[in-house]
C-alpha positions in Angstrom: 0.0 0.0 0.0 1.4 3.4 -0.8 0.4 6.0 1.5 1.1 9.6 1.0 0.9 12.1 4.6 0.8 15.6 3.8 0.8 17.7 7.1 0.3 21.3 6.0 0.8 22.9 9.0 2.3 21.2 12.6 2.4 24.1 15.4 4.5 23.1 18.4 4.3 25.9 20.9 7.8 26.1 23.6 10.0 25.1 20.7 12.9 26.8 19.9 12.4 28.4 16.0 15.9 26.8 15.4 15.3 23.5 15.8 12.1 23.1 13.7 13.6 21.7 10.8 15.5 18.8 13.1 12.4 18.4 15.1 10.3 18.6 11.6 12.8 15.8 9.7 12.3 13.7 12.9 8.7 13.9 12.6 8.9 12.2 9.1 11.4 9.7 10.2 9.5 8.4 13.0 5.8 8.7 11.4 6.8 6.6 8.9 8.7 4.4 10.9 5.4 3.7 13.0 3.5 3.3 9.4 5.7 0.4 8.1 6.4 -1.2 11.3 2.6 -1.0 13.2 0.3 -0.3 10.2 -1.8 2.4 8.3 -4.3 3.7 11.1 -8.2 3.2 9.8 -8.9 7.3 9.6 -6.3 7.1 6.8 -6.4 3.3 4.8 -10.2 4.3 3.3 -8.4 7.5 2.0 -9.5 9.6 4.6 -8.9 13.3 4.8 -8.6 15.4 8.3 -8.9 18.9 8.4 -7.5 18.8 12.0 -5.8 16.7 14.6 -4.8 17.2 18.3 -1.7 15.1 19.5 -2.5 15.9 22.8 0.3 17.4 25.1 3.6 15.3 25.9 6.6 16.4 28.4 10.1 16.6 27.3 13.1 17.6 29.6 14.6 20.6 28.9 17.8 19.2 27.6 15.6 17.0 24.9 17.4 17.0 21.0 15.5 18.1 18.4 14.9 14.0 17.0 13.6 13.4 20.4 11.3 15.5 20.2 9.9 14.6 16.8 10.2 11.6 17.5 7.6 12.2 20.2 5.9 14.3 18.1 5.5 11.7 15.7 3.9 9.3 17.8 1.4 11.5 19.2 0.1 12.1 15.5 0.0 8.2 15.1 -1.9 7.8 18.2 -4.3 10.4 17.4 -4.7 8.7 13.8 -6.1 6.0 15.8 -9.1 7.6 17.5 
């Protein structure tokens, strides 16, 4: 199955401005990590299209890299896919 995300717009708020294209690249990495290893979520393997969706809140230490962070960031998205 070919899938194909497009996330038009991903607001992170308490991020630094410099790290969003790390944090941004990590995102990708991870979400389609989760996609090959765990599965296309139902909201998106009938074609679906979301105008919105809430990750939810995570915590990150202050010291967290930029791939940590997307990383989390990623898996956030996937969960909410699966609501």
């Amino acid at each position: 199955m070919n899938v194909h995300l497009q996330i038009e717009e991903l607001i992170l708020h308490g991020f630094a401005p410099a790290d969003r294209q790390r944090i941004g690249a990590a995102v990708e990495e991870e979400l389609t990590r989760l996609l090959v290893e765990q599965g296309v979520p139902p909201t998106l393997a009938t074609g679906g299209l979301l105008a919105r969706l809430d990750g939810g809140s995570f915590s990150v230490s202050a010291t967290a890299k930029p791939q940590q962070i997307g990383r989390q960031v990623a898996q956030a998205i996937y969960k909410g896919l699966g609501r």
